[in-house]
GUVOBA-533873 format. One record per residue (C-alpha): residue number from 1; x, y, z. Coordinates in pm, 1 decimal. Example, Ala and Ser with C-alpha at 12.3 -4.5 7.8 and 13.67 -1.06 7.14 Angstrom:
BEGIN
@pos:1; X:1230.0; Y:-450.0; Z:780.0
@pos:2; X:1367.0; Y:-106.0; Z:714.0
END
This chain:
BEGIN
@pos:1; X:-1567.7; Y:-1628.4; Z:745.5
@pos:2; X:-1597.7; Y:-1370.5; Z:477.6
@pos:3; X:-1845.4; Y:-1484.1; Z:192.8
@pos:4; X:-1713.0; Y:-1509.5; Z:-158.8
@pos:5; X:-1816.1; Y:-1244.8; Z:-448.9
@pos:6; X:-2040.3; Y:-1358.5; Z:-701.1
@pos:7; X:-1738.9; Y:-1211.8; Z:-938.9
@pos:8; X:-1373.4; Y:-1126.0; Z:-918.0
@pos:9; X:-1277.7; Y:-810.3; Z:-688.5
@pos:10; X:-1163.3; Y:-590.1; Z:-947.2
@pos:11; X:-796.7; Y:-380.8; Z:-778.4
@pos:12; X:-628.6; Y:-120.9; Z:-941.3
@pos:13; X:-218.3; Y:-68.3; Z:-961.7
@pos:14; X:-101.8; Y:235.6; Z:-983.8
@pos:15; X:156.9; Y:189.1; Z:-1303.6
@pos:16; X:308.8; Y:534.2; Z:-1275.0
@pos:17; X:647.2; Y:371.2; Z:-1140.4
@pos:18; X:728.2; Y:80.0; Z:-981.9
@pos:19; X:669.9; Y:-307.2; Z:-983.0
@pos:20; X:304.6; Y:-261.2; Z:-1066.3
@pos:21; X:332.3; Y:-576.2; Z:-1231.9
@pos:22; X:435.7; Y:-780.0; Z:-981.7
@pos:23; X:154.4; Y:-675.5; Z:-791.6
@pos:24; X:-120.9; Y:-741.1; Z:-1039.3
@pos:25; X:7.5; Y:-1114.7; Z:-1055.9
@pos:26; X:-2.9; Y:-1175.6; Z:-716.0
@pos:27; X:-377.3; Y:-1069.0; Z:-739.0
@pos:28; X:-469.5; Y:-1294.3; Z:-1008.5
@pos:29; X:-311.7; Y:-1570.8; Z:-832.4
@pos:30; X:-489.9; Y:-1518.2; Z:-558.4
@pos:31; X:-844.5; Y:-1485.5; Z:-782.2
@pos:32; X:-905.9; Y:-1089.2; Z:-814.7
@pos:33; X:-881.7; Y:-906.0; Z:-1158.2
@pos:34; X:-623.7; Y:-623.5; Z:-1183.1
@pos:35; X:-636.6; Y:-327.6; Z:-1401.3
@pos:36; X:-341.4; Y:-70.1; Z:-1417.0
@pos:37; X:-402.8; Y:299.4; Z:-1336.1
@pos:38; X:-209.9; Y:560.4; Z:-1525.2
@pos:39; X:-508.6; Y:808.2; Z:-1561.2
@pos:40; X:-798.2; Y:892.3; Z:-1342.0
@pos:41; X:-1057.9; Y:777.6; Z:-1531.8
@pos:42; X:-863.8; Y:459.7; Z:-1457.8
@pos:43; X:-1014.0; Y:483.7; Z:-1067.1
@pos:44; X:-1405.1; Y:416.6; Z:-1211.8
@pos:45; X:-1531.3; Y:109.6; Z:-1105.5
@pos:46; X:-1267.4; Y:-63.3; Z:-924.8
@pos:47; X:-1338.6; Y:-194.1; Z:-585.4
@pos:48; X:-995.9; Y:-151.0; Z:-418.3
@pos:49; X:-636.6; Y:-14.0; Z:-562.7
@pos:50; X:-238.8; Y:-57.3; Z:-474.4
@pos:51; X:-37.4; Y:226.7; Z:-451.5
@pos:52; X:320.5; Y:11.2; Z:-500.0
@pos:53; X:665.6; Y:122.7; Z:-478.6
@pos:54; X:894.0; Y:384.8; Z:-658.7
@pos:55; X:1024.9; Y:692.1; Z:-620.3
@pos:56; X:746.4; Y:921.0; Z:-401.0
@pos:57; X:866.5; Y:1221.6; Z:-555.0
@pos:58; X:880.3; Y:1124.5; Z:-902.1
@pos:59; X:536.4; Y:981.7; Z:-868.4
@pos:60; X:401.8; Y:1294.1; Z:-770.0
@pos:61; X:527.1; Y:1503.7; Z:-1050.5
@pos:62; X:303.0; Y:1215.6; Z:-1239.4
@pos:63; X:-0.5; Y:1281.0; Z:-1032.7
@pos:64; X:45.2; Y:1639.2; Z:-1048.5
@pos:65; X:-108.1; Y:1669.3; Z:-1374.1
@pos:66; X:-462.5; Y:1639.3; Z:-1513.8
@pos:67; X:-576.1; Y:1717.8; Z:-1175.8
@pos:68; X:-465.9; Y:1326.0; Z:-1108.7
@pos:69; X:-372.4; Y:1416.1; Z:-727.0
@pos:70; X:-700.2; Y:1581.0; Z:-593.7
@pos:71; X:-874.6; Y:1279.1; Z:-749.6
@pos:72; X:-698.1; Y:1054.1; Z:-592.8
@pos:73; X:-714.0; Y:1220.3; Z:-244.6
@pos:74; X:-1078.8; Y:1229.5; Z:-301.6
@pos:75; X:-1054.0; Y:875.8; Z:-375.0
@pos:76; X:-887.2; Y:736.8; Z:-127.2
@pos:77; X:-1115.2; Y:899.6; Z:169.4
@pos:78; X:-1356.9; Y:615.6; Z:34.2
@pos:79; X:-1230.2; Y:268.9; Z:-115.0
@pos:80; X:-972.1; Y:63.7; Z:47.9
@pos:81; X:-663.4; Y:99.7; Z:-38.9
@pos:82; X:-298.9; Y:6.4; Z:6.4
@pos:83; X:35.3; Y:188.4; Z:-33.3
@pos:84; X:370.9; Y:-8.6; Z:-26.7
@pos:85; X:699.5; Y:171.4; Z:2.0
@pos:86; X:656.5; Y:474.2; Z:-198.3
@pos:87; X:315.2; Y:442.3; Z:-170.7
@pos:88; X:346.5; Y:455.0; Z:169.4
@pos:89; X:446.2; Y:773.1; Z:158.7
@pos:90; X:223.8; Y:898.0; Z:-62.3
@pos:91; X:-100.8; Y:754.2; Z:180.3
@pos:92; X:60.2; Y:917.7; Z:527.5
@pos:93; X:-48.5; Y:1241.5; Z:672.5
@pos:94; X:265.9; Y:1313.4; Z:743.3
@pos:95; X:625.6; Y:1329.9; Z:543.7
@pos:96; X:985.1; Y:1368.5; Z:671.7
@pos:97; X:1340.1; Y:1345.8; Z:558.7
@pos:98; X:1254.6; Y:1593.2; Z:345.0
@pos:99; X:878.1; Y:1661.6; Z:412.6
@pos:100; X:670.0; Y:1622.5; Z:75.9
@pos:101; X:301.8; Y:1659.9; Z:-27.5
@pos:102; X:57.5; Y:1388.5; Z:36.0
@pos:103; X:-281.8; Y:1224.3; Z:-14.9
@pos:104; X:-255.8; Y:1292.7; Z:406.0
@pos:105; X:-501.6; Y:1004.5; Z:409.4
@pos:106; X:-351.4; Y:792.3; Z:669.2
@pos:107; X:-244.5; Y:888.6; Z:1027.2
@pos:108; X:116.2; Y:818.2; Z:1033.3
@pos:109; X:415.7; Y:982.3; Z:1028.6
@pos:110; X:701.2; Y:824.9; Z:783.1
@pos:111; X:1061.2; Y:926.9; Z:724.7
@pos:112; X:1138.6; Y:870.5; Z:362.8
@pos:113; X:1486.6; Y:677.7; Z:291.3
@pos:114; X:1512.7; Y:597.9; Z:670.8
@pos:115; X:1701.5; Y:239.0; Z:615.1
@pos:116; X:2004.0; Y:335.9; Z:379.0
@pos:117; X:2022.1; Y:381.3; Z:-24.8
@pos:118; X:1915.5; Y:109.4; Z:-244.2
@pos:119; X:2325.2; Y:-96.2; Z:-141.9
@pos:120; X:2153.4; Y:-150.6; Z:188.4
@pos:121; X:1848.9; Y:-338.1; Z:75.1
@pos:122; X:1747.0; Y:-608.9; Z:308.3
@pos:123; X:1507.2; Y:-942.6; Z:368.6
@pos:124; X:1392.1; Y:-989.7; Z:703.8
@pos:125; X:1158.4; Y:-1210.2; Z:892.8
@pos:126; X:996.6; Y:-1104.8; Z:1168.1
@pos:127; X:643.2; Y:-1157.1; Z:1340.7
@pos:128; X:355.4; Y:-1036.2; Z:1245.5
@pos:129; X:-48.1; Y:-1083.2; Z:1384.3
@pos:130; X:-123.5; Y:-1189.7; Z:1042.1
@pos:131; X:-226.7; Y:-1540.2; Z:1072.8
@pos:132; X:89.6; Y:-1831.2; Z:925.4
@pos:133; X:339.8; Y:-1757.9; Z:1185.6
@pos:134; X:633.1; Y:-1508.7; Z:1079.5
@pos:135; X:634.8; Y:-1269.2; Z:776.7
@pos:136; X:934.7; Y:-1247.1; Z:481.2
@pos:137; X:977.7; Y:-873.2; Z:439.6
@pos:138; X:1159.6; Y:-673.6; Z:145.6
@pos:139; X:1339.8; Y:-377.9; Z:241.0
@pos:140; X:1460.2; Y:-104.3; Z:-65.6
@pos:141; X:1502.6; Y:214.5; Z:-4.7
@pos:142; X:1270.1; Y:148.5; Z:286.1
@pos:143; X:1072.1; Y:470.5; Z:463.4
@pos:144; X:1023.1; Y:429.6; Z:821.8
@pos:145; X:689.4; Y:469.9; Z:1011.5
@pos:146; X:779.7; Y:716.4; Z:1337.6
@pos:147; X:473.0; Y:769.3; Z:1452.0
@pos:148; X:79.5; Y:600.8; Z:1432.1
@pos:149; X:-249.9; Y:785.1; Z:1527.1
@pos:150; X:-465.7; Y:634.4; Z:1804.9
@pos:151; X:-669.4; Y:459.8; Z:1519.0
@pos:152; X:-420.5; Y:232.4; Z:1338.0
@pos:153; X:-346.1; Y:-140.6; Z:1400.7
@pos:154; X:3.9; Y:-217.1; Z:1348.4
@pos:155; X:60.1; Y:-563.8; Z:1226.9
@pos:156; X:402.8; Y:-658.9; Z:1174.7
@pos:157; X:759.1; Y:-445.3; Z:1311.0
@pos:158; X:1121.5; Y:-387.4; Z:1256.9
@pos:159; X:1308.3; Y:-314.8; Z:1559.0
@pos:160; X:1013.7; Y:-175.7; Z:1716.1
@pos:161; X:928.3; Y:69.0; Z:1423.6
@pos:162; X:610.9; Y:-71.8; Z:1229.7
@pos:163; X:650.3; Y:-232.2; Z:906.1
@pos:164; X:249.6; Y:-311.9; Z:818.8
@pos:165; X:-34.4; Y:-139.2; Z:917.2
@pos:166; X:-421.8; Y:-41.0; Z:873.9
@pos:167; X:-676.1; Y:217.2; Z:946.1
@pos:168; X:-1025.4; Y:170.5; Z:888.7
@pos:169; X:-990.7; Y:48.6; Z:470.2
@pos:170; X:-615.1; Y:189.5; Z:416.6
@pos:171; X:-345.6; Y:-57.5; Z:419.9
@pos:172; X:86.3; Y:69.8; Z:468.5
@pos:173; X:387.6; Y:-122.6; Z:410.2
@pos:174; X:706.9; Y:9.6; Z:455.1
@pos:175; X:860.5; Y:-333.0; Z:235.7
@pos:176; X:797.0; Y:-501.5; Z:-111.2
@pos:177; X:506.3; Y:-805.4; Z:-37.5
@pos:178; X:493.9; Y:-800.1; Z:-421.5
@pos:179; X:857.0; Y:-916.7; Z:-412.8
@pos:180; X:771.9; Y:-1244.1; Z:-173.5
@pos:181; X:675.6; Y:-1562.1; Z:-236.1
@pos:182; X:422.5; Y:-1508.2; Z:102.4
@pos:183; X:54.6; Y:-1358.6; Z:-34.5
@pos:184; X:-38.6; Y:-1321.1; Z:309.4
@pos:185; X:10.4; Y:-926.4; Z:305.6
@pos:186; X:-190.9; Y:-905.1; Z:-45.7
@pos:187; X:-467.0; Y:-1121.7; Z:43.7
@pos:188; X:-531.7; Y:-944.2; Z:392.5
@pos:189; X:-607.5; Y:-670.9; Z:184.8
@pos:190; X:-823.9; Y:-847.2; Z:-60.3
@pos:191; X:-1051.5; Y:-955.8; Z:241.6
@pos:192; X:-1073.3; Y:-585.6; Z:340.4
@pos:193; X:-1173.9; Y:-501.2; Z:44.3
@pos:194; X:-1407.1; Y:-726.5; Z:16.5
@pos:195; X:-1561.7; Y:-676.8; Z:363.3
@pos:196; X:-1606.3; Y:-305.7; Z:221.2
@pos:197; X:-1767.0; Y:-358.0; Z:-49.9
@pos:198; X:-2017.7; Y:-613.4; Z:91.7
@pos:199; X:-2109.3; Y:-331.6; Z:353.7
@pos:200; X:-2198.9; Y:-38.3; Z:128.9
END
């Protein structure tokens, strides 16, 4: 059992793009403070941050100034954190479908766009090793994971391609937790963050 924090886990959002808000209120309902990100000075202090869905390429243009990019590459080599969709592909080491520049933090390979344009969004269920039986999944726009390095832990899949996974403190969905009414994907990565920050 992982022992409670003598004070709220404090998460960042990235709120370049995206539904940055949905993902802060999951977080307070499940106890942690959010704070959205929009500058890098934004990064100081927090003990975990979401990297939520968009558009990868217009986030980039984003993080492409003030030096915003190469502070969060720096910063993601060292506090958990967890990309959804877009931020996804922003976390991977690798980018097809076109290829793109990316934080190259996590070792996967994802195909941006790989399930259809935004008229062949989908909700699935399928099974996951996250404790509470199967897993309600939100598919827009969705990137596919092709490939995993020898150090990630996949945790949930769509017809055999992996939906949720996690290396060491980064987190990667290719769907929209924030968009489900199942916390199970958020709070996962509340615990690692906690379990990180109790070990340093």
């Amino acid at each position: 059992m992982i022992a409670t924090p003598a004070k709220p886990l404090l998460v960042g959002v990235l709120a370049l793009q995206g539904a940055y808000d949905a993902h802060a209120r999951i977080l307070s309902d499940l106890g942690a403070t959010s704070r959205l990100v929009r500058l890098p000075q934004d990064l100081d202090g927090l003990d975990g941050l979401i990297l939520p869905g968009g558009e990868s390429t217009t986030m980039l243009k984003f993080l492409e100034r003030n030096g915003f990019f190469d502070c969060l590459q720096s910063y993601v080599k060292t506090t958990p954190t967890f990309g959804t969709c877009a931020g996804a592909i922003l976390l991977a080491a690798q980018v097809e479908g076109p290829a793109q520049r990316s934080l190259g933090a996590l070792d996967i390979t994802v195909q941006r766009n790989a399930y259809g344009r935004q008229i062949d969004s989908s909700i699935l269920t399928a099974e996951t090793t996250l404790a509470g039986g199967p897993l309600e999944m939100v598919f827009i726009r969705a990137p596919r994971i092709t490939r995993t390095g020898p150090g990630v832990e996949i945790l949930a899949t769509r017809d055999g391609s992996p939906t949720l996974v996690r290396s060491g403190n980064l987190m990667a969905a290719t769907f929209h937790p924030e968009l489900s009414h199942d916390p199970r994907v958020h709070q996962f990565f509340l615990d690692l963050v906690l379990q990180h920050k109790i070990s340093i």
